[in-house]
N, C-alpha and C positions, 0 to 999 in steps of 0.2 A: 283689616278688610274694608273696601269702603261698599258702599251698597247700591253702586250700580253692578256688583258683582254678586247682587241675592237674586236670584231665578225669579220672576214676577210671583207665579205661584206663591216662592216661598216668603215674598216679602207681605205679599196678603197671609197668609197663614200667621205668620210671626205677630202682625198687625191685629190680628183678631183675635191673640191668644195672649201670649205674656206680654207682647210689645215688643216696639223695636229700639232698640238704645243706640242712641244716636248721639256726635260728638259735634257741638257749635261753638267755635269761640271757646270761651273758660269754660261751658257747661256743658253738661252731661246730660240729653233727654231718654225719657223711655215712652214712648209714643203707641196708644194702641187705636185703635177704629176697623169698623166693620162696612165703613164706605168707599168706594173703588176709588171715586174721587181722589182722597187723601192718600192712596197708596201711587195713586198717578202722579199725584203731585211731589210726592215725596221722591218719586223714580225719577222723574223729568227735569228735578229743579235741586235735589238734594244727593246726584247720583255718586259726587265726586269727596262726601262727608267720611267719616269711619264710624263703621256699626261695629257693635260685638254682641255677643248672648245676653239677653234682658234678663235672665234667670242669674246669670253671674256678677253681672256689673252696676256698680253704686250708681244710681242717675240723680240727680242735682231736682227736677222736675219731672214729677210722673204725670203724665198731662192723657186725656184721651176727648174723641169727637166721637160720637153713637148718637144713635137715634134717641130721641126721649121714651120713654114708658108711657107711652101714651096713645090713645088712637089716630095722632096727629103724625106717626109713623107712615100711617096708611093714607089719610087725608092730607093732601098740602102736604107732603113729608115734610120736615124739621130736622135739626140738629143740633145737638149742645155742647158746650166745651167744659172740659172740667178739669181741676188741678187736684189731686190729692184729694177726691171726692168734692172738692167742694166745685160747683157751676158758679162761675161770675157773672156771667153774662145772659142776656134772654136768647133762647131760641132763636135760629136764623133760616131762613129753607135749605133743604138739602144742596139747592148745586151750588151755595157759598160756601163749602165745608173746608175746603183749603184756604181760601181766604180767613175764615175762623180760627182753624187752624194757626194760621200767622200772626193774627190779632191777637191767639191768647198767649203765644210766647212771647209775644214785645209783654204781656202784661204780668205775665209770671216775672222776668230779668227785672220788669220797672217796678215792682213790687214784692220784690225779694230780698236783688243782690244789691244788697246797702255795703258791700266792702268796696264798692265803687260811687262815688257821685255821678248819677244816672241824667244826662241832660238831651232834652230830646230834639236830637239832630241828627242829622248824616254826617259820614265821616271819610274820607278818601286821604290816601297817604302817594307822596311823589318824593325821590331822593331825602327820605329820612324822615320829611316833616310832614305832619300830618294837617289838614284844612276841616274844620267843624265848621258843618253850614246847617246854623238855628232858621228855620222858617215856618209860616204856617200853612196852613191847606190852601194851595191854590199858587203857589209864588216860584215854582218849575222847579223844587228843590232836587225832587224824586227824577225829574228830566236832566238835572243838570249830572247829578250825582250818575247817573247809565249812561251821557256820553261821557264822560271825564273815566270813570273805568273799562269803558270801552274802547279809551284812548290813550293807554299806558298807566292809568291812576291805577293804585291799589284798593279795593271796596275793605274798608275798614266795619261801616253799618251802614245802612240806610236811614235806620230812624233812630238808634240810641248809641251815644257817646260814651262808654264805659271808662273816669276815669278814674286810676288807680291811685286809693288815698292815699298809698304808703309814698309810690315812686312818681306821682302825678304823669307818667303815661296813659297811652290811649291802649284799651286791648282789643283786638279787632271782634267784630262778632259776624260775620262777612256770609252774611242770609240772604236769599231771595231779594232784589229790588224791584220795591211795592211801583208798578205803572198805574194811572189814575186815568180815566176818561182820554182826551187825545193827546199825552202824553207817549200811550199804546203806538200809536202811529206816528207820533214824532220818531221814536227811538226803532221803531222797524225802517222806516225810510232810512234814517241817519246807517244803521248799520242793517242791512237786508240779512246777515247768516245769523244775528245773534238769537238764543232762543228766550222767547217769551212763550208760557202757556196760555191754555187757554182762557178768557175772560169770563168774568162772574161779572150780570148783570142787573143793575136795579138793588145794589148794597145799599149801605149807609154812605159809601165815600162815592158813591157812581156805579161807572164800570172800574172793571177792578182786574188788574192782571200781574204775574212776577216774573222779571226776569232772572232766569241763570250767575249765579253769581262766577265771576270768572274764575277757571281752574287755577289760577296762581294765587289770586287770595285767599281761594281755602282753603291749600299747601302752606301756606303761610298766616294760617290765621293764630296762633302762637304767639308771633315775633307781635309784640308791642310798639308803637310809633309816638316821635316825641311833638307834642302839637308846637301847630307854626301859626295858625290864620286862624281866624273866626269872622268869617265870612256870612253875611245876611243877604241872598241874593234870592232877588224878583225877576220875572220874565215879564217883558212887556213889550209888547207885537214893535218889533220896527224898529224898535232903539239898540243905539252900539252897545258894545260892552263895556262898561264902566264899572272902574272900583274909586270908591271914595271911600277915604280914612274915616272912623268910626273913632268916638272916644272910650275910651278903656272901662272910665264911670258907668256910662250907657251899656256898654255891650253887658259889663257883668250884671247888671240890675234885670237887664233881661234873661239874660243865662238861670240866674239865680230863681226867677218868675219858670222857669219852661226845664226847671229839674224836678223830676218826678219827686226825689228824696232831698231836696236842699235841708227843708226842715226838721225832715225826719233826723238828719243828723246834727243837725245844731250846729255849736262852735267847729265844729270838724268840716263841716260843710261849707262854711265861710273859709276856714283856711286853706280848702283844695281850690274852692273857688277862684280865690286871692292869689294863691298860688300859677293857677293857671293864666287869669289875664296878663298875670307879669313878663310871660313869656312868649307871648302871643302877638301877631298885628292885627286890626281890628279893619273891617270894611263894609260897607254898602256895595252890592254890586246889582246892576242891571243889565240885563242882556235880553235881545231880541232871537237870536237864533247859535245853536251851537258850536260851528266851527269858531266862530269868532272870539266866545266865554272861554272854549277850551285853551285858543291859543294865549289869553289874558295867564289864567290859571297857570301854564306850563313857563310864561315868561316867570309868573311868581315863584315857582319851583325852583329855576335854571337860576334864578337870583337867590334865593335861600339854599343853593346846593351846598354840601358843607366842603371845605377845602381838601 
């Protein structure tokens, strides 16, 4: 069943009572709150997932957003996120609660699932191969990554690279795509029907919005992809699109810096690592505006097509 097929009602009811169990990628969530927010968000952006009975079914992360215990319910409402009882994080005000929401699942997967070396990057897949693009806040990652699956790419992640220690593949985890300040309105102009919700404003990262992750990748978020590229791309007003060859030394030094778990796994970490650049091409890429990036990107695809 997937759960744009629970009656609103009953997705707030499930939501404020045992939870809703919900299927991402490899995991398994059971999700409960008492905030309308988080049930909108979940309706609008998570409609095309598979739910089943939270009373029946094992989940991976019991996660919930509620109000604190506190008089700050009533004052300045607030809201907390919590794993398995424990709160990680401080209080946020009430209309960030999907946003929080989102924040605490990338931190439950990057502080959990160690059967994967966890690296924090977006992730898009085109005929077989899969493109990891490492970058930090502010470099159009989250930009580049919503038009390229809005133009044929597969959303593999947004922000974490899941790979698999044993078969060194990628497993997709094909969530919500996090928009950032005017990134919001780069990617509505670029595509006028695609849906973004509503923005939270005045977060930690700005304004704050996600788009719908496309209904093929989450029909497919299962199938595995084999990495092709490890792309580092900057957006800078004006300039073409450019890739330039990257060294293999460099790229993994960084990778290795920007994995949640490198060290947590030691020598294993190093040989998924090692493993992975070997297989991979390395780039610098800069672009000023999106059709241009895309059609870089899709020559790189049509050239790594397999025979």
């Amino acid at each position: 069943m997937k759960l744009l097929q629970l009656p609103p009602a009953e997705l707030r009811r499930q939501l404020a009572g045992a939870g809703v169990w919900l299927r991402t990628g490899p995991f398994s969530l059971r999700v409960r709150s008492r905030i309308p927010a988080v049930a909108e968000g979940l309706t609008e952006l998570y409609g095309q997932f598979e739910v089943r009975n939270a009373h029946e079914a094992f989940a991976d992360f019991h996660v919930a957003v509620e109000p604190p215990a506190s008089l700050r319910r009533w004052v300045r409402p607030q809201v907390e996120f919590s794993f398995d009882g424990m709160k990680p994080f401080r209080p946020l005000p009430r209309d960030q609660a999907f946003p929080m929401l989102e924040w605490g699942l990338n931190w439950c997967v990057s502080t959990q699932a160690h059967q994967f070396l966890i690296i924090h990057a977006a992730v898009v897949e085109k005929n077989g191969r899969a493109a990891i693009l490492p970058a930090p806040p502010g470099s159009g990652k989250s930009t580049l990554t919503a038009g390229l699956v809005l133009s044929g790419w597969r959303l593999l992640s947004d922000e974490l690279a899941l790979i698999d220690r044993k078969t060194g593949l990628i497993q997709p985890l094909p969530r919500p795509v996090s928009l950032k300040n005017r990134s919001i309105d780069v990617i509505r102009a670029f595509a006028p029907d695609v849906y973004i919700n509503r923005a939270s404003h005045d977060t930690v990262k700005g304004t704050v919005a996600h788009m719908r992750p496309p209904r093929d990748s989450v029909r497919r978020q299962h199938e595995a992809a084999r990495p092709g590229w490890v792309i580092f791309p900057e957006w800078k007003s004006g300039a073409p699109p450019t890739l330039t060859p990257r060294s293999r030394a460099q790229t993994f030094m960084f990778l290795a810096q920007n994995a949640f778990n490198y060290s947590h796994l030691g020598e294993d970490g190093f040989r998924v690592g090692t493993a992975l650049i070997d297989q991979v091409d390395c780039f610098d890429f800069h672009y000023g505006e999106l059709p241009g990036a895309i059609a870089v990107f899709d020559a790189l695809a049509d050239a790594g097509r397999p025979a």
